[in-house]
N, C-alpha and C positions, 0 to 999 in steps of 0.2 A: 436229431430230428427224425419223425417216424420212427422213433425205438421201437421193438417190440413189435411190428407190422404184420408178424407172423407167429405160427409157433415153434418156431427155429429160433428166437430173438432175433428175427433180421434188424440192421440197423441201416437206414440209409443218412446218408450225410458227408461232411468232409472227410477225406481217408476213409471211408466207409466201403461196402461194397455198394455196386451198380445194381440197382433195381431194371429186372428186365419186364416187360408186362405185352405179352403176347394179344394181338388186338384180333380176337376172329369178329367181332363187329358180327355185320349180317353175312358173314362168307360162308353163313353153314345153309342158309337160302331155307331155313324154319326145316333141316331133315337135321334130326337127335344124332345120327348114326353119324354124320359127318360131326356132330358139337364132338360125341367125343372122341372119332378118331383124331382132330383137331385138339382135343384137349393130352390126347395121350402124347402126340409128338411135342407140345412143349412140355411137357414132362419129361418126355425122354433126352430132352435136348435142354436139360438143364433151367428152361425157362421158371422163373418165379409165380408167374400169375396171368391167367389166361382173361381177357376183359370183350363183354360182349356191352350191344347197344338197347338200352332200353325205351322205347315211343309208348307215346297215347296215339295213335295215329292221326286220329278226328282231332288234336288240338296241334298236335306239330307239323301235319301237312296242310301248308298255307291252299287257300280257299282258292287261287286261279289253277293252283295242280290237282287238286283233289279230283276231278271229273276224267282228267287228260286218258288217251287211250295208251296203253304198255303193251308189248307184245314180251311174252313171259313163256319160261317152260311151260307152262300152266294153260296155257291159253290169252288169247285176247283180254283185257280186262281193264278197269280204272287203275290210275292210280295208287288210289287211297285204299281197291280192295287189292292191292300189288301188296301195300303197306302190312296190312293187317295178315296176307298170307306169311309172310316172313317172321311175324311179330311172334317171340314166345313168351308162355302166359304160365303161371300159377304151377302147375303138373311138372312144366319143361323146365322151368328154376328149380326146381324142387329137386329135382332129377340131376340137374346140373351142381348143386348143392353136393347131394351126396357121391355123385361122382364123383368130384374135386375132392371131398373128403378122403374118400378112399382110393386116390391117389396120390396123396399126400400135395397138392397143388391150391395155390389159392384161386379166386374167383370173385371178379366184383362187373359193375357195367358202367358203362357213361349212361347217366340219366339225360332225358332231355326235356323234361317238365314237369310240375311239381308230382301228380300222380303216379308218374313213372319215382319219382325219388320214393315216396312213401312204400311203393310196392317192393325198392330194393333193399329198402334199413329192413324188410319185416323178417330179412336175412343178415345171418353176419358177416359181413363182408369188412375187408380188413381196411377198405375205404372209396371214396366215393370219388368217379371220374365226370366233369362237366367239360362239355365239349366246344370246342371255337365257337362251332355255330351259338353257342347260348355262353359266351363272355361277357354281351352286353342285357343279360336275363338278369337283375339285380333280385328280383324276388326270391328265383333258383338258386344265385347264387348263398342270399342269406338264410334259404330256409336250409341248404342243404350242410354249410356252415355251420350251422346253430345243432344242426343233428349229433355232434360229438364224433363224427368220424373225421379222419383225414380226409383234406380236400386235395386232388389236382385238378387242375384248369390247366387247357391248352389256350393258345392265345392265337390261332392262325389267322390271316384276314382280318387282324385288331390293330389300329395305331396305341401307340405309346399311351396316348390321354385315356382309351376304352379300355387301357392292361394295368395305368397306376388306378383308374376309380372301380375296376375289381379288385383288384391286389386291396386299395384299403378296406371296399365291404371286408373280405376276407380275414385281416386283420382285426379289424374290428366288431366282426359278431363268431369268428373260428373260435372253437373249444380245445384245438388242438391244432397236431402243426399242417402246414398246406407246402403243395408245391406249384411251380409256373413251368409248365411246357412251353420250350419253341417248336415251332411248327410252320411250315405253310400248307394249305388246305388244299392244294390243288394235287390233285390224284391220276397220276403220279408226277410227282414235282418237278421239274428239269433241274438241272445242275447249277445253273446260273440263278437259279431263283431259292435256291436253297438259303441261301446267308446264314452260314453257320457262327460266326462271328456275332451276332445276337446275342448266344450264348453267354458268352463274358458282360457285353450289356446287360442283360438281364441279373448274373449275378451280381452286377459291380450297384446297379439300384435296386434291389428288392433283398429285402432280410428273410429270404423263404430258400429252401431245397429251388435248385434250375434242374429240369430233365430237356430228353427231345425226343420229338414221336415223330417219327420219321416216314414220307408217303412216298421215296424217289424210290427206283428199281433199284440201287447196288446199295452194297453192304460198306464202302468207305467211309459215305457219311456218317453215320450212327458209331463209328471209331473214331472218326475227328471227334465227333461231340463230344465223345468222352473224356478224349487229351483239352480239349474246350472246357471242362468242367460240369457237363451233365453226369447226374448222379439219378439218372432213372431214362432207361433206354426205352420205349414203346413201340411197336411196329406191327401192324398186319400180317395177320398169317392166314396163307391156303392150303388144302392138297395140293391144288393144282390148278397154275396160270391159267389152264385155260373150261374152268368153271366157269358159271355163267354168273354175272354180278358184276356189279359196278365197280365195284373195290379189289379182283382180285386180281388184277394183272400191278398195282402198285400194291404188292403183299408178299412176303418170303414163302418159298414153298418147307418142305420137313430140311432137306440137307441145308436150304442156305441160314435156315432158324440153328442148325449144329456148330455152322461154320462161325456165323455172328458170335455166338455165346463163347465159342473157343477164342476170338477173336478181343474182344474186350474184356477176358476174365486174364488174359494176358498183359494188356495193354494198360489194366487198371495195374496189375502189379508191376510191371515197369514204371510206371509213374513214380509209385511209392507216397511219400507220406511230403517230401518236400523237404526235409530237417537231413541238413547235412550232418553226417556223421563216417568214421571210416567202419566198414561192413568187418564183419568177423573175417574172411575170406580176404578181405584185405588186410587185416594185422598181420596176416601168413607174408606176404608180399612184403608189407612194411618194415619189418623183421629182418627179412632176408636182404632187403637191400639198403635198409639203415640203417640196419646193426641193434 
């Protein structure tokens, strides 16, 4: 599943490698300069694929916030023009495009309505992220489905009934394979509200890739999950906790994005594949003391 996701032939799946997908979201607050020093440290840190957020502003920011007053680097201001300062357009993709190319890094966004999905196929992106907020978007979820790329969908904030009636759109209009994130949407998550054990649910009903996109401060989670059976690890990244933005105090800075990656590229190999067998290293042993 997801063969080929890259031009490495990454494969994600069972016994597969871990798909890692660094989330800068809006943590670069609409300045280029921070996307790509943002994009160079996962790169440097081994990350797979760097995923920003893509709005229409004027259709995703519901109508009683649209007016509300923000106090921003910026100045005083609405809302909605809070939205639209952050919001990169046309020039900034483009630029993000060939940055990523020329670091040898992939690059896709969560879309979060349909305009925003058109404006991301009109790049190739190696596939297409939908986010908690818009699990119960059936329109989003089919048009974005039908587009021929992989789908992930996070499920945060979703009972079981709102994750099987996407999971079957999905099924039933995907051109190709999809996965299901666990997640909870609250930023930054507490410990007790994590439930990582989802994960095994999730895989034990649904015939898709499980990943987990992780919003808590430490790095153990996002290890459990793996020994759990996710097979696509997602998590927020900053420079630094203490930028200004909603999202970046539940986000990795550059060292702990080194540490994670060292972390579950270990962890996946201790696993192994499952299939008992005696190791070369052990025939030496078995030899010696079984004659």
């Amino acid at each position: 599943m997801f063969t080929n996701i890259n031009k490495d032939t990454f494969e994600i799946g069972l016994n597969k490698n871990v798909f890692l997908i660094a989330e800068i979201g809006i943590n670069h607050n609409g300045d280029m300069r921070i996307v790509k020093k943002l994009v160079d440290a996962a790169n440097a840190c081994n990350w797979h694929c760097v995923k920003f957020q893509k709005r229409t502003p004027e259709i995703c920011v519901p109508e009683h916030q649209k007016q509300l007053v923000k106090q921003t680097p910026w100045g005083e201001m609405t809302y909605l023009d809070y939205k639209f300062k952050i919001e990169l357009g046309k020039d900034e993709y483009s630029t993000i495009d060939s940055y990523c190319k020329e670091k040898n890094i992939l690059w896709t966004a969560s879309v979060w309505d349909i305009p925003s999905l058109k404006f991301i196929l009109e790049f190739d992106v190696p596939f297409i992220k939908i986010p908690s907020a818009k699990l119960t978007d059936n329109e989003l979820i089919i048009e974005a489905a039908k587009s021929g790329k992989p789908i992930i969908l996070s499920t945060g904030m979703s009972s079981v009934e709102e994750i099987d009636f996407a999971y079957e759109l999905l099924n039933k209009n995907a051109k190709t394979d999809f996965a299901l994130m666990h997640t909870n949407s609250t930023y930054p998550t507490p410990n007790d509200e994590l439930n990582l054990r989802v994960i095994t649910f999730l895989k034990d009903r649904y015939d898709c890739i499980i990943g987990y996109s992780g919003h808590e401060y430490d790095l153990e989670p996002s290890v459990i999950a793996v020994v759990l059976g996710a097979q696509i690890i997602e998590r927020h990244i900053t420079l630094d906790h203490n930028m200004w933005g909603s999202d970046q105090h539940a986000s990795l800075e550059v060292h702990a994005m080194s540490i994670l990656e060292k972390r579950i590229k270990d962890i996946a190999q201790a696993l192994g594949n499952g299939i008992k067998t005696v190791t070369e290293n052990e025939k030496v042993i078995r030899k010696k003391l079984r004659g």
